[in-house]
PDB file of N, CA, C and O in Angstrom:
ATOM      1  N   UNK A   1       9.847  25.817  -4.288  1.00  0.00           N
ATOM      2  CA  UNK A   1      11.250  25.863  -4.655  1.00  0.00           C
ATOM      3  C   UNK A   1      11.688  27.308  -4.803  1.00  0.00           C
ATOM      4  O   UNK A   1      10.788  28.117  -5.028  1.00  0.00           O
ATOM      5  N   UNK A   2      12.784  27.703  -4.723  1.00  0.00           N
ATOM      6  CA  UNK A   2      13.563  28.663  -4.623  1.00  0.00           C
ATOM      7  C   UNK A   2      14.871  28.325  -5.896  1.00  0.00           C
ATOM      8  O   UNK A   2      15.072  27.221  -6.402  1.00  0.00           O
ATOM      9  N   UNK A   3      15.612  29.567  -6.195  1.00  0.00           N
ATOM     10  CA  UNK A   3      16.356  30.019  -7.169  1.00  0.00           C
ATOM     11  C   UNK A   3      17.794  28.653  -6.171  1.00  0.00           C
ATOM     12  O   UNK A   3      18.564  27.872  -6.730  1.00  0.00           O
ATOM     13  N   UNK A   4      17.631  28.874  -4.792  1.00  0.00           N
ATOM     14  CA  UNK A   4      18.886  27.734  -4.041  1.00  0.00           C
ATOM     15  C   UNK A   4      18.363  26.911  -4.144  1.00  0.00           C
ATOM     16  O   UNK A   4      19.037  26.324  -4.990  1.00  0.00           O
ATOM     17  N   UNK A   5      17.265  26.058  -3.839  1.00  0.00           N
ATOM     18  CA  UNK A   5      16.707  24.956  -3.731  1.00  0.00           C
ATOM     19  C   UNK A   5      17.114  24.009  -4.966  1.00  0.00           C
ATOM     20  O   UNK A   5      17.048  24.215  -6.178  1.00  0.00           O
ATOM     21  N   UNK A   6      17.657  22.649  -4.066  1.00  0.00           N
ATOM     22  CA  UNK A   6      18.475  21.585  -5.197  1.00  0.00           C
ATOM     23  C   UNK A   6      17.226  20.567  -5.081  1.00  0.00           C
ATOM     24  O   UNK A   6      16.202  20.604  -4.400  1.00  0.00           O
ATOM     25  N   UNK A   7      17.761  19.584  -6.082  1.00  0.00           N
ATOM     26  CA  UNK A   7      16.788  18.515  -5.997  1.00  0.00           C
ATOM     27  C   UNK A   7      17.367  17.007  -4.947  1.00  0.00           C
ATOM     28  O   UNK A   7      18.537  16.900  -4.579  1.00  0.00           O
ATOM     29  N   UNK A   8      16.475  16.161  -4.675  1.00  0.00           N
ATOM     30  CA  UNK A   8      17.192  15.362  -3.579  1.00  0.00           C
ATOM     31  C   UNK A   8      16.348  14.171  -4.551  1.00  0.00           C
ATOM     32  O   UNK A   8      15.179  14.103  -4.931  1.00  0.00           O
ATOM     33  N   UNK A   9      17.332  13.447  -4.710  1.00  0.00           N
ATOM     34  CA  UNK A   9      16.750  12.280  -5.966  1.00  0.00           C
ATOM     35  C   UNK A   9      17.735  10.729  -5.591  1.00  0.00           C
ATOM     36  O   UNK A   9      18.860  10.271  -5.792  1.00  0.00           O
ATOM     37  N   UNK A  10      16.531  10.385  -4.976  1.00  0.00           N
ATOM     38  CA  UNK A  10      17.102   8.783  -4.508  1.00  0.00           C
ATOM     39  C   UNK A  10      16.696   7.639  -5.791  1.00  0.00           C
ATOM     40  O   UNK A  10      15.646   7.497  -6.418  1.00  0.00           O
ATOM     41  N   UNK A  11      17.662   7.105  -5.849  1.00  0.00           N
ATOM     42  CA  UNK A  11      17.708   5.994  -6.376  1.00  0.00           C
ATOM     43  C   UNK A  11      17.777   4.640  -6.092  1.00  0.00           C
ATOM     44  O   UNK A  11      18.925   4.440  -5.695  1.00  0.00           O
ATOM     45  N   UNK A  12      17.154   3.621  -6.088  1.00  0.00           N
ATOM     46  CA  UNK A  12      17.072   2.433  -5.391  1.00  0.00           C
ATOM     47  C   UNK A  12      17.622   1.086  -6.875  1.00  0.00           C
ATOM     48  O   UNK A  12      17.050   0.938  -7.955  1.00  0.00           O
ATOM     49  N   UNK A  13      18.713   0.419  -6.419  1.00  0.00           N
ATOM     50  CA  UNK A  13      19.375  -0.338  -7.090  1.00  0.00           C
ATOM     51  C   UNK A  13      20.110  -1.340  -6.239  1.00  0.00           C
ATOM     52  O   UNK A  13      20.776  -0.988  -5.266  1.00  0.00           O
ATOM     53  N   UNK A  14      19.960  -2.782  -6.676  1.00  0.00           N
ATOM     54  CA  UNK A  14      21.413  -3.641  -5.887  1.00  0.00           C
ATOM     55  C   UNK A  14      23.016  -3.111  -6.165  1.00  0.00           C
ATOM     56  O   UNK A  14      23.421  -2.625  -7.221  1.00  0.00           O
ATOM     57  N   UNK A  15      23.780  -3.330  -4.972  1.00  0.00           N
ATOM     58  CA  UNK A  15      24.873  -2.663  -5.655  1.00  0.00           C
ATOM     59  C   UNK A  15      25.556  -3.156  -3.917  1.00  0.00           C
ATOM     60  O   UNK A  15      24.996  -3.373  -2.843  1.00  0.00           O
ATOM     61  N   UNK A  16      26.820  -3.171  -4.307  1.00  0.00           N
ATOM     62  CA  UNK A  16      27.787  -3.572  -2.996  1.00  0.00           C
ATOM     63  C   UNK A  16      28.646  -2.612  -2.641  1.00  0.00           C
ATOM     64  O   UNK A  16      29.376  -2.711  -1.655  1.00  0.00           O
ATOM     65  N   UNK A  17      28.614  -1.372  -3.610  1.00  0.00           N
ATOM     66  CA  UNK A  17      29.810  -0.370  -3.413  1.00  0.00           C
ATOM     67  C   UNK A  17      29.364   0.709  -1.958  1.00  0.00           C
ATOM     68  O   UNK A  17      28.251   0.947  -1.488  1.00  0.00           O
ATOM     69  N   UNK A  18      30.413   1.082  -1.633  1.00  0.00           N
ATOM     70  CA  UNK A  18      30.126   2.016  -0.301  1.00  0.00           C
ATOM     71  C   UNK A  18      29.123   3.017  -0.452  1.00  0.00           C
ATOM     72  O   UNK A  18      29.005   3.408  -1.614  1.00  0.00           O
ATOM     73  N   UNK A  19      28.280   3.607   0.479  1.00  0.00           N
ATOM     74  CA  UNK A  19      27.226   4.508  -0.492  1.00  0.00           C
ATOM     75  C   UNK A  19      27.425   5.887  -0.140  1.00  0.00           C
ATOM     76  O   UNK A  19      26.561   6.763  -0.098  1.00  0.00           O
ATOM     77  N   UNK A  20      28.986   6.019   0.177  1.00  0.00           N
ATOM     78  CA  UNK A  20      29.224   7.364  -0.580  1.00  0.00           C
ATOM     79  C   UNK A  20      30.220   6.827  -2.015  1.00  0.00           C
ATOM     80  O   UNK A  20      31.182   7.479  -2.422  1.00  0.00           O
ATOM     81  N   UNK A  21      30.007   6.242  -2.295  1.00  0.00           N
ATOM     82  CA  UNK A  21      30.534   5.945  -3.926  1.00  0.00           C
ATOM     83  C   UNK A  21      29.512   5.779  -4.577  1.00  0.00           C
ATOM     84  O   UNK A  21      29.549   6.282  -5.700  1.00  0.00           O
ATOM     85  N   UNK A  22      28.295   5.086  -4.207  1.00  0.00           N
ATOM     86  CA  UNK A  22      27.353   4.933  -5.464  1.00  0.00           C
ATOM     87  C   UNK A  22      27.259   6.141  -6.354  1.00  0.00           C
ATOM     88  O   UNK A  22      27.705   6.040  -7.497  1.00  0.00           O
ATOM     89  N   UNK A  23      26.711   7.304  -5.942  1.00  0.00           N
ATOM     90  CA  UNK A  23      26.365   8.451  -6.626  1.00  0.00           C
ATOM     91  C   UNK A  23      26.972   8.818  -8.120  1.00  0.00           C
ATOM     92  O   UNK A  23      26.511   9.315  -9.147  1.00  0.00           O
ATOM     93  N   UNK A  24      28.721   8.120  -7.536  1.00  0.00           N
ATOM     94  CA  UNK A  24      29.193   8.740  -8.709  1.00  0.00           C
ATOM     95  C   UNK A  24      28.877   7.618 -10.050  1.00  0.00           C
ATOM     96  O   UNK A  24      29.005   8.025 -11.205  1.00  0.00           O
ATOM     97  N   UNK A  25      28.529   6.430  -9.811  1.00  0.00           N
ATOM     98  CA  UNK A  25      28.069   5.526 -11.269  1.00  0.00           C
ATOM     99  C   UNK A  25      26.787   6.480 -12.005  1.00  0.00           C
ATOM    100  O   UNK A  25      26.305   6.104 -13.074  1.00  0.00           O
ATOM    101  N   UNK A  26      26.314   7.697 -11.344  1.00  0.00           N
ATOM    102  CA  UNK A  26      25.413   8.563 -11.970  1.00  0.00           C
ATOM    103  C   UNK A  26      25.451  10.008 -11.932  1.00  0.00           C
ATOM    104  O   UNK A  26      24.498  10.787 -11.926  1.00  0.00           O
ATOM    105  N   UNK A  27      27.008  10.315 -11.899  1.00  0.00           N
ATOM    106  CA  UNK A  27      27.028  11.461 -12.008  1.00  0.00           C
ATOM    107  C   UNK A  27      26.639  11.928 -13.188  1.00  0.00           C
ATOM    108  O   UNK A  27      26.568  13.155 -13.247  1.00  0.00           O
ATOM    109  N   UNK A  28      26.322  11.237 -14.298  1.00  0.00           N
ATOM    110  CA  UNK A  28      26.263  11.990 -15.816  1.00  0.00           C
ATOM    111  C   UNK A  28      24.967  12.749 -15.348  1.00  0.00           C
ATOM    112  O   UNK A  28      24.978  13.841 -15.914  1.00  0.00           O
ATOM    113  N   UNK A  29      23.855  12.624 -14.549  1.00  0.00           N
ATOM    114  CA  UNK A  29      22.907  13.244 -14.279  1.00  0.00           C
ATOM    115  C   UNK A  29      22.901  14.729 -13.723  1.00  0.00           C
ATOM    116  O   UNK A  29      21.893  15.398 -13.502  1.00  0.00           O
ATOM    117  N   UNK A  30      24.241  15.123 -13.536  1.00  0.00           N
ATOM    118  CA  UNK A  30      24.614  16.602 -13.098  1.00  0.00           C
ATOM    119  C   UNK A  30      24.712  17.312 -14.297  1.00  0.00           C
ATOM    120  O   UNK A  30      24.981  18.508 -14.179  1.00  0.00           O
ATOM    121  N   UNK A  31      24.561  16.869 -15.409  1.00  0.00           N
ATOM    122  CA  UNK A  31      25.101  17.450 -16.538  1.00  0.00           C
ATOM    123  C   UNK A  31      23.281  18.205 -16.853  1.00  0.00           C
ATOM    124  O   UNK A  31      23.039  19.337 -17.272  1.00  0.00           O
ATOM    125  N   UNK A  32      22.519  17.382 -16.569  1.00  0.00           N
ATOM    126  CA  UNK A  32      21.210  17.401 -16.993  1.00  0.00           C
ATOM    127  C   UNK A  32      20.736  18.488 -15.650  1.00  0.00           C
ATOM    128  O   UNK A  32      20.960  19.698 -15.606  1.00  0.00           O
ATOM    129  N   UNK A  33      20.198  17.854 -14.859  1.00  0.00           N
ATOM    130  CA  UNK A  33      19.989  18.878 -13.331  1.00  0.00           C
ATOM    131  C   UNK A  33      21.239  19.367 -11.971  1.00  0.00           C
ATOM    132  O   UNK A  33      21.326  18.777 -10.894  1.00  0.00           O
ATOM    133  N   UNK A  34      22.196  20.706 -12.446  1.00  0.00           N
ATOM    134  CA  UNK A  34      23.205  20.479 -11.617  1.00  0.00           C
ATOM    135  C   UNK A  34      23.146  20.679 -10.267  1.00  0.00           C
ATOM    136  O   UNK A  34      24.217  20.735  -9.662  1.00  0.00           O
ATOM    137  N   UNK A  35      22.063  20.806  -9.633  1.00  0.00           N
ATOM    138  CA  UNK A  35      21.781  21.361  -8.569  1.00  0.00           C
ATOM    139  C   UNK A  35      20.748  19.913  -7.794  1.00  0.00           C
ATOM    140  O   UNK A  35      19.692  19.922  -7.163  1.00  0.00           O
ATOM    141  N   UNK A  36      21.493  19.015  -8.144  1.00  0.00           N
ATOM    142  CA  UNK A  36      20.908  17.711  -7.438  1.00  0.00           C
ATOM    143  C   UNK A  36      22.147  16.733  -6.580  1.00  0.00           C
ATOM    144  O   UNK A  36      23.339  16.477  -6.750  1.00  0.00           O
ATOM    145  N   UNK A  37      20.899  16.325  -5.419  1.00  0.00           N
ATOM    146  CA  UNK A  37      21.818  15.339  -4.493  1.00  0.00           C
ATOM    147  C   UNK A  37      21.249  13.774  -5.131  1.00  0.00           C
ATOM    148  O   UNK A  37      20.120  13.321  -5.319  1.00  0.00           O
ATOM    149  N   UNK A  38      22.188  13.406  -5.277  1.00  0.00           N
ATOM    150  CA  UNK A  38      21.738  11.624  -5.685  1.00  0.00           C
ATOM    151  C   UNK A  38      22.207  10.682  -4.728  1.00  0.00           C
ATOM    152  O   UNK A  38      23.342  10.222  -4.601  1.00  0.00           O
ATOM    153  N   UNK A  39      21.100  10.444  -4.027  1.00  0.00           N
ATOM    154  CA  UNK A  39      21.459   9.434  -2.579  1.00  0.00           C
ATOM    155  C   UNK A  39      20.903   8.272  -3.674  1.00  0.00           C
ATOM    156  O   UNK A  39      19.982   8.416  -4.478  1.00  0.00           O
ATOM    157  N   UNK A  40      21.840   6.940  -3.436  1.00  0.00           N
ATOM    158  CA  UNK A  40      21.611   5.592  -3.872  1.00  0.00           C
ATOM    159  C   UNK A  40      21.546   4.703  -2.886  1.00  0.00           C
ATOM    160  O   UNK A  40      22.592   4.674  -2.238  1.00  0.00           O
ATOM    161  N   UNK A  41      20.569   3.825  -2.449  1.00  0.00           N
ATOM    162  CA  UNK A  41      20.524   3.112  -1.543  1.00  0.00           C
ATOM    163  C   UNK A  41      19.468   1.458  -2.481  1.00  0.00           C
ATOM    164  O   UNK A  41      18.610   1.240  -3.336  1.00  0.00           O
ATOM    165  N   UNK A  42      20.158   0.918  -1.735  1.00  0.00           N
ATOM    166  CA  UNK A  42      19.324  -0.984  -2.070  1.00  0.00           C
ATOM    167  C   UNK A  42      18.273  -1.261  -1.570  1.00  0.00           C
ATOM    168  O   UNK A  42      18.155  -0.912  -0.395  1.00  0.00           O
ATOM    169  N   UNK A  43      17.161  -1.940  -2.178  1.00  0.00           N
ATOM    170  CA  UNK A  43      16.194  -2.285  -1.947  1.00  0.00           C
ATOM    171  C   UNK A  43      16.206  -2.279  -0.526  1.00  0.00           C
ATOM    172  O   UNK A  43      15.626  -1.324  -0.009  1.00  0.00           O
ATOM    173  N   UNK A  44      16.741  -3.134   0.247  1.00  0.00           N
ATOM    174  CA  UNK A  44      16.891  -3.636   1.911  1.00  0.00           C
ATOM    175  C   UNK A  44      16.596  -2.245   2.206  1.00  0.00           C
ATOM    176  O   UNK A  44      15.472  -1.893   2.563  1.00  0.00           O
ATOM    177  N   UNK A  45      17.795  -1.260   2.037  1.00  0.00           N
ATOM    178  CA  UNK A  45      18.326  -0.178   2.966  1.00  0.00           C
ATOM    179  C   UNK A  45      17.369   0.884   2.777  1.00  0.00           C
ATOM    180  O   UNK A  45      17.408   1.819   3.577  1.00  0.00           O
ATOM    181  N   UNK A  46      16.323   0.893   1.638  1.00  0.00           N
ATOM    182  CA  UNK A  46      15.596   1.537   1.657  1.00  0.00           C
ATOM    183  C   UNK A  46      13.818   1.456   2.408  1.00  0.00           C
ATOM    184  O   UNK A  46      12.928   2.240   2.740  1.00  0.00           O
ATOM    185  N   UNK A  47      14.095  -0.115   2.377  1.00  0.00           N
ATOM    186  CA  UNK A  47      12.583  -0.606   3.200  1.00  0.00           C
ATOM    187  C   UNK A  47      12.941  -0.257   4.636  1.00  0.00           C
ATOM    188  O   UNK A  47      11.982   0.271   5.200  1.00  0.00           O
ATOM    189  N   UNK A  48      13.827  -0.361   5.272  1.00  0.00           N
ATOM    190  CA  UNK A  48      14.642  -0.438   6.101  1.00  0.00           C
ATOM    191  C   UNK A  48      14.705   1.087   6.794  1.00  0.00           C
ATOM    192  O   UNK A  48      14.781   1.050   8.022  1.00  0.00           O
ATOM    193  N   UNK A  49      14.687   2.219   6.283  1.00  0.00           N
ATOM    194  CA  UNK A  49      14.658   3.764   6.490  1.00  0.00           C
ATOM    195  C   UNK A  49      13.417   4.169   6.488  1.00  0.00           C
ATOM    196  O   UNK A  49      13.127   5.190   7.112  1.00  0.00           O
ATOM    197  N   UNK A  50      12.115   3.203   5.547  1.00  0.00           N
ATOM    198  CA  UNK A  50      10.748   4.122   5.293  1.00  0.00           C
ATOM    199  C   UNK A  50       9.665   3.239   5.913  1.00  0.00           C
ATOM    200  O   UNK A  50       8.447   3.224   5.734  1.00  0.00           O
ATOM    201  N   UNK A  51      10.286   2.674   6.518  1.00  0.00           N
ATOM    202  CA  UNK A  51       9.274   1.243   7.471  1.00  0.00           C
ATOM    203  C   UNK A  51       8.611   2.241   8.585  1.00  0.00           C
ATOM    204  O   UNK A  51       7.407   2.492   8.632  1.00  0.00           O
ATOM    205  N   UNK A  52       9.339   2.628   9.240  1.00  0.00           N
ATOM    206  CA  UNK A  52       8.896   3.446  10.060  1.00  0.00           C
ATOM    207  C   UNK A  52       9.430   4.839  10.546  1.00  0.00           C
ATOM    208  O   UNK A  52       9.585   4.933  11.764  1.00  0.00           O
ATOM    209  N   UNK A  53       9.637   5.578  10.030  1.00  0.00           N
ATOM    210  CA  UNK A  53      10.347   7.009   9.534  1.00  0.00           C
ATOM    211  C   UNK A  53      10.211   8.097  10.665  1.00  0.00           C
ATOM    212  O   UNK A  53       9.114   8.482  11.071  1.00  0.00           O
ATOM    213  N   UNK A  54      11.266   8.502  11.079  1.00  0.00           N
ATOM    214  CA  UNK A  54      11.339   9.385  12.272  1.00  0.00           C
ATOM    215  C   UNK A  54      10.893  10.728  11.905  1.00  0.00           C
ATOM    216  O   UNK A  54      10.693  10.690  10.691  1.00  0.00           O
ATOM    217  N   UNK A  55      10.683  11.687  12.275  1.00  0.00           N
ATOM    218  CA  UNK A  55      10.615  12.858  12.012  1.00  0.00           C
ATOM    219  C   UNK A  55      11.651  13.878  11.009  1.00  0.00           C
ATOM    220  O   UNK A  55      12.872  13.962  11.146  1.00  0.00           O
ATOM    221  N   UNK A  56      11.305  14.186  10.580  1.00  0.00           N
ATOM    222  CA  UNK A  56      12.685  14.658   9.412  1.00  0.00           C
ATOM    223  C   UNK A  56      12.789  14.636   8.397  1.00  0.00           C
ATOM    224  O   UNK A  56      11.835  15.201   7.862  1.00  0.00           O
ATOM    225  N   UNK A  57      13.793  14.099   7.423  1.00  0.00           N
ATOM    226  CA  UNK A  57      14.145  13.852   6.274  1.00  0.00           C
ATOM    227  C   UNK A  57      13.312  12.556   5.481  1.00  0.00           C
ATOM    228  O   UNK A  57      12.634  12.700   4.463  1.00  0.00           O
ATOM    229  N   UNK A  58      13.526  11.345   6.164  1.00  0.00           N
ATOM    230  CA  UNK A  58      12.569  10.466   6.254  1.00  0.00           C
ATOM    231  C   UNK A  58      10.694  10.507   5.554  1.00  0.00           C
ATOM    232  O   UNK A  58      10.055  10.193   4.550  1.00  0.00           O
ATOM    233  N   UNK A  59      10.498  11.161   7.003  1.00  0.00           N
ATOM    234  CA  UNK A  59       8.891  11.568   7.108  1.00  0.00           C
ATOM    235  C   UNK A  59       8.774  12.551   5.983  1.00  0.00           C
ATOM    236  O   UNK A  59       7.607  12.515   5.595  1.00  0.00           O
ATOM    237  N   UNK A  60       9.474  13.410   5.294  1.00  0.00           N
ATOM    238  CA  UNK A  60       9.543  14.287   4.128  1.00  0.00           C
ATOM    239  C   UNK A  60       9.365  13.578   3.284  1.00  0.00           C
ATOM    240  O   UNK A  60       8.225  13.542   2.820  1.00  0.00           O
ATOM    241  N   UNK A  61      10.088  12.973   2.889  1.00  0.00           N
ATOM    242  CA  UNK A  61      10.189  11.337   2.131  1.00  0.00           C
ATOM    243  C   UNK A  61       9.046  10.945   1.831  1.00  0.00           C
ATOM    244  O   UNK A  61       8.416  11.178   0.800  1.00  0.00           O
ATOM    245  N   UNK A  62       8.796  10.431   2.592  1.00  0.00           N
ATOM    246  CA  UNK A  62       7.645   9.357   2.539  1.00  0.00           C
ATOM    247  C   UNK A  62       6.506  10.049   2.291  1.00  0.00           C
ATOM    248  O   UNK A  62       5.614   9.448   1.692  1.00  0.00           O
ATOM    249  N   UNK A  63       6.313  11.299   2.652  1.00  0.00           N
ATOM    250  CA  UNK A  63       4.704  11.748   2.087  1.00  0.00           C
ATOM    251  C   UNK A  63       4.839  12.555   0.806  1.00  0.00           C
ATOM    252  O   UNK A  63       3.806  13.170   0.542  1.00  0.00           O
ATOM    253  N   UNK A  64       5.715  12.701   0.041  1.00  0.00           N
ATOM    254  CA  UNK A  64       5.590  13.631  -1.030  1.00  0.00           C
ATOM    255  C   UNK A  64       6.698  12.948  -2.142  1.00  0.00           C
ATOM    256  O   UNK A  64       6.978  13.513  -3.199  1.00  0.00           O
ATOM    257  N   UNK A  65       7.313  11.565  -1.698  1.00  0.00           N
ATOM    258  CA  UNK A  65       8.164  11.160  -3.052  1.00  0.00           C
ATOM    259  C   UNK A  65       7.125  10.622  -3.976  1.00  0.00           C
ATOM    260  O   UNK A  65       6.081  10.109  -3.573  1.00  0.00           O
ATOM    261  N   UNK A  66       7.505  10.782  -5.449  1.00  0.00           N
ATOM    262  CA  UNK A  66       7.203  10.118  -6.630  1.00  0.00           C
ATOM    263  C   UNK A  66       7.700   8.883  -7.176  1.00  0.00           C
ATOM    264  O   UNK A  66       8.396   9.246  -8.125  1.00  0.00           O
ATOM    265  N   UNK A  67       7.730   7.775  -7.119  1.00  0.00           N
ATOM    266  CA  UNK A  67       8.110   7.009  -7.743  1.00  0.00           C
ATOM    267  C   UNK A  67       7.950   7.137  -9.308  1.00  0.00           C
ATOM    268  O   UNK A  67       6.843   7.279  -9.827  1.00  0.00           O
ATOM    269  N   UNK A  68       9.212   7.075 -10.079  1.00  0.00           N
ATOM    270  CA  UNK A  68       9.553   6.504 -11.551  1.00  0.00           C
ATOM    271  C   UNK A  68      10.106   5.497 -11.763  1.00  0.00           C
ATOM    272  O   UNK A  68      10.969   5.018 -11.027  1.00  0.00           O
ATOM    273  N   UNK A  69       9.626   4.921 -12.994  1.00  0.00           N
ATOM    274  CA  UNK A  69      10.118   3.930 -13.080  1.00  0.00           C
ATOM    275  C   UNK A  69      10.981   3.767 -14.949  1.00  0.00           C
ATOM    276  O   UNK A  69      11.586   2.742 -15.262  1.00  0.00           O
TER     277      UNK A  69
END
């Protein structure tokens, strides 16, 4: 990490809202780390992206996320 370097923090939840709206049901989390992206995506949409992961953002993903719970 670097002094620019943000955090990229997915969240997985049911939810029907558009998913450039989810983020903001958690914006209070900018208050805490302001230098974070909060991608929200649903169970489906997330099996669905890491099933088989292209080169990229994805494949970044998948070998170095942490799950919390």
């Amino acid at each position: 990490m670097t002094p620019q370097s943000d955090l990229d923090l997915i969240l997985v939840t049911p939810t029907s809202r558009p998913f450039v709206q989810r983020p903001l049901e958690f914006a209070d989390l900018l208050d805490i780390v302001p230098r974070i992206d909060i991608l929200v995506y649903t169970p489906e949409e997330l099996e669905q992206l890491t099933r088989d992961p292209s080169p990229g953002f994805w494949r970044s993903v998948t070998s170095t996320w942490r799950r919390v719970v």
